[in-house]
N, C-alpha and C positions, 0 to 999 in steps of 0.2 A: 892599276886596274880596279873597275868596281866591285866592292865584298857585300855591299846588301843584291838580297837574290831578285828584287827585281830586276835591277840593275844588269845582273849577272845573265839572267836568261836574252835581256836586250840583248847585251853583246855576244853573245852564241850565235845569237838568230842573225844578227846582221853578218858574221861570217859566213863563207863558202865555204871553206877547207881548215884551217889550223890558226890556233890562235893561242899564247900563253898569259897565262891567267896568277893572279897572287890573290890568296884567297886565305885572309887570318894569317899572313905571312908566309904561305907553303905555296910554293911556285908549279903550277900546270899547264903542262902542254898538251893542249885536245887537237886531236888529227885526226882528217876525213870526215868532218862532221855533214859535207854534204853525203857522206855513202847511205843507200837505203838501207833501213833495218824491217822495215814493212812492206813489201812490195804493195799490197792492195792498196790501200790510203797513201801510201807512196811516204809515210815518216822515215826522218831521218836519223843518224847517230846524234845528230846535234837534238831532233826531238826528244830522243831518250836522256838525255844530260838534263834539259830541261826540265824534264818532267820529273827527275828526282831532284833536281835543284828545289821546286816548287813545294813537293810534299815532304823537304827535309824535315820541317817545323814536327812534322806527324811522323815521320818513319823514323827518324833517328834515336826517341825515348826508348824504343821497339828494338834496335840494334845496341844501344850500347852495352860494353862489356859482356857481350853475346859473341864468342865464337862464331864464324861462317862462311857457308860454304857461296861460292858465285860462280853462279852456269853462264858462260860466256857465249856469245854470239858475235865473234868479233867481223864476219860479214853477212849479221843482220838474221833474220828465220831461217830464209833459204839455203842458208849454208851451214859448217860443220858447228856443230857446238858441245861440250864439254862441261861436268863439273870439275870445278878447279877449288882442291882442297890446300895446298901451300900455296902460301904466300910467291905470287909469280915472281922468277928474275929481276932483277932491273928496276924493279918499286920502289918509288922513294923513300928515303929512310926515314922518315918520319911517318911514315905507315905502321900502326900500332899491332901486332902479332903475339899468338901465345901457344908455345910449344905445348903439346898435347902428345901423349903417348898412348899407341894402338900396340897393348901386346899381342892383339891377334894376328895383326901385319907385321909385326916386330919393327916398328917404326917410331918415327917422331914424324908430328904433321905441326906445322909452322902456322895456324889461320888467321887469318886478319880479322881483326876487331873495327867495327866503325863508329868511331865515336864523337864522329863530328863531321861539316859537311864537305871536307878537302878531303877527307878519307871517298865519301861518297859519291862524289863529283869522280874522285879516281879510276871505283869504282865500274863507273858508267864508260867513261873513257877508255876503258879494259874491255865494251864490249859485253857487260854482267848484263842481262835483262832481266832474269831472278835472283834473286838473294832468299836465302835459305839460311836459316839460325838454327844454333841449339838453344834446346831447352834450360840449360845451366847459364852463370853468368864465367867470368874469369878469378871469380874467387874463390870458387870448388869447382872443376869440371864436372867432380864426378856425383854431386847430388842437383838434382833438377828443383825450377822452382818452378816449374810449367808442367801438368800434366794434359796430354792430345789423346782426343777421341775424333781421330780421322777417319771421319764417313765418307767412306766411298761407293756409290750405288753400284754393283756389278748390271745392273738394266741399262746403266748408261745414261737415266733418265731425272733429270736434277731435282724432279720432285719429290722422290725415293732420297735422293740425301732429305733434302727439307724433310719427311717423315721421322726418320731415321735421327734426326737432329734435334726434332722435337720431342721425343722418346727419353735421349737422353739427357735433355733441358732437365724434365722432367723430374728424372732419378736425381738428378746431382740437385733442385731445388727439394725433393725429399731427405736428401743427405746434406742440405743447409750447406752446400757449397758454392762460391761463388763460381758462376761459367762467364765466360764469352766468347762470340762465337764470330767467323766471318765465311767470307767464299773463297774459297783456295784460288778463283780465279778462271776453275775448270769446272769439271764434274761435281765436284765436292764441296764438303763443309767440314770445318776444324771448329772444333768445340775444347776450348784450352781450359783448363781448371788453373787458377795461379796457388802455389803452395808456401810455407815455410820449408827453405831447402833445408831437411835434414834427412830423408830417407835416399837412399841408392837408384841409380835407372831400373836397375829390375825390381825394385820394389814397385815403382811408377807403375814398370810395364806390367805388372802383376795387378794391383790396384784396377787400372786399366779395364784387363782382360777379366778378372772379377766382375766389373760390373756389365759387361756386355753380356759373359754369362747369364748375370740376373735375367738383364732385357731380355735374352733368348727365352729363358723359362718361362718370362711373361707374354711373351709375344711371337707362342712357337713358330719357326718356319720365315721368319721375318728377316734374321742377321744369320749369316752366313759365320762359321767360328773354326771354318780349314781356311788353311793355304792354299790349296789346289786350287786353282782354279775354277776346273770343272765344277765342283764342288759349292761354289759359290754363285752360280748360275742362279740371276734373278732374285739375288737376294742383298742385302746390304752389308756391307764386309767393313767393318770397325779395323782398322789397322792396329792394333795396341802394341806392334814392335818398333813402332816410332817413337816410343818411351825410350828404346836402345840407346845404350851407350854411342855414341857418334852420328845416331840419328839425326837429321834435323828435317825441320820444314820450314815449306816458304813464311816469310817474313809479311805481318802486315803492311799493305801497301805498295808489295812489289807487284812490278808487274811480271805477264807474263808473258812464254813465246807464242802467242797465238796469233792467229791472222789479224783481229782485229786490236791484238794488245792489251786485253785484259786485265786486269789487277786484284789481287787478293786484297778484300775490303771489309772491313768489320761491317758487323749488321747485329742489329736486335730482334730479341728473340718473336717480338712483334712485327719483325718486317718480313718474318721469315713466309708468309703468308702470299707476299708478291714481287721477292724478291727473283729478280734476274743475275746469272752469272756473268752474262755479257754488259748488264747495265751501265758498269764502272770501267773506264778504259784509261788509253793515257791521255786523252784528248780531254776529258771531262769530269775526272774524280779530284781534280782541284776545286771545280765550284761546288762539287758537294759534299767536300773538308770546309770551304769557307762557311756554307750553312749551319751543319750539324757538330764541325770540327772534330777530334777524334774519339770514337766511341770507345776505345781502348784506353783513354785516358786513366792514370790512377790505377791503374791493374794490379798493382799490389798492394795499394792503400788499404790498409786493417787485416791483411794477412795473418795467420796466425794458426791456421789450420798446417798439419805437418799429414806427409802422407799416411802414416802410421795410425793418425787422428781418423782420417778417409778411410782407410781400411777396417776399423772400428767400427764406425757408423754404417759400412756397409754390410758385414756381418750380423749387425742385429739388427739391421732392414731384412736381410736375408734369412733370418730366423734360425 
């Protein structure tokens, strides 16, 4: 069978139903690829294979040795779906895993690592329509080299993220931090800071929550800094407990379960201006990887900043 992915997406598409595949030597059995995953445009499970087949080159630098979690849709939006944190039954053994301990659950959690694209292709075959990472890679769970500033508008109103994203562009290029930033896909905007992993999750989550305090001070009435709900009404609500330990968020690139299939897409802080959440879907954010290619490229090239370093800088910002 064919292992380059043009090739690979041909022979998907020319199936109806089930077909097994060798791919780098790992033997796959895809089934039901004509089942819908999209009711409205009418895609199918074979289109979702596809479509990470195509953006492996871009999503998989983003996955590897990344812990993660996969919300499955195994018949498609309209039906039940689930986040799936062990490694399911029956997975090939050559599916790459790393036992992780939750003393809050008194557990061991098994996740799959995807570090290549028979992992990913698996994946999709499983039914995953998002992929959701940690922050850490497999060589310390427990210090992050990714800090999130997850804007989420409580308006509902995607303009309110873009504000709210610009703000904190802002501080972190006062704090001579490098950002970048994409669309979750939905409502929102992720604004990732990359670190040198030496400080803890709750340092991150601390760090975090620090500098949206500033924003607040600056821009009274603007960010929302309860939980509650109510509380939040009409304002923009910084998530900073997705810095947590076993937190994760979606994955550049993936998509998501939305009607029209959406994708969480890196963007510049220049695009942020006309950028659309819906622009990028799974039908069309291959030609515009082929133009721009990935804007997250190098995201840790010249790191060297540690969180400890961030929380410095923002204290004598803060005076």
């Amino acid at each position: 069978m064919p292992t380059d992915t043009r090739e690979l997406r041909r022979t998907i598409t020319a199936q109806r139903r089930e077909l097994t595949l060798d791919i780098a030597g790992r033997s796959l059995h895809l089934t039901n690829l004509d089942k819908v995953f999209w009711p409205q445009p009418g895609w199918r499970k074979a289109d979702l294979i596809n479509y990470y087949i195509g953006v492996s080159p871009y999503i998989l630098p983003h996955l590897r040795r990344r812990p993660l979690v996969m919300v499955r849709y195994p018949d498609g939006i309209a039906g039940e779906s689930w986040f799936h944190k062990d490694v399911p039954g029956g997975a090939p053994n050559w599916i790459q895993t790393i036992r992780v301990r939750h003393e809050a659950e008194k557990r061991d959690v098994h996740y799959v690592v995807c570090d290549d694209l028979a992992t990913l292709v698996w994946l999709a075959q499983m039914g995953t329509i998002e992929i959701h990472t940690w922050s850490t890679t497999v060589d310390d769970v427990t210090r992050p080299d990714l800090a999130v500033f997850d804007v989420d508008p409580q308006t509902g109103i995607f303009a309110d993220a873009v504000d709210g994203a610009r703000m904190i562009c802002d501080l972190l290029d006062e704090l001579r931090l490098k950002r970048y930033l994409k669309t979750t896909g939905k409502r929102g905007i992720h604004v990732f800071v990359p670190l040198n992993p030496g400080g803890l999750h709750a340092e991150v989550r601390d760090f975090v929550h620090q500098a949206v305090l500033l924003l607040d001070r600056r821009c009274p009435g603007q960010f929302a800094l309860s939980y509650l709900k109510a509380q939040r009404k009409g304002r923009i609500f910084v998530d900073y407990a997705q810095n947590s330990f076993g937190k994760t968020n979606v994955a550049p690139y993936s998509l998501r379960a939305t009607p029209d299939a959406t994708a969480s897409t890196p963007v510049r802080r220049s695009d942020l201006a006309r950028v659309d959440p819906h622009a990028y879907r799974l039908d069309n954010l291959g030609r515009r990887l082929a133009r721009s290619g990935d804007l997250w490229a190098g995201l840790h090239d010249g790191v060297t900043v540690t969180v400890s370093e961030a929380r410095r800088r923002l204290e004598a910002l803060s005076g």
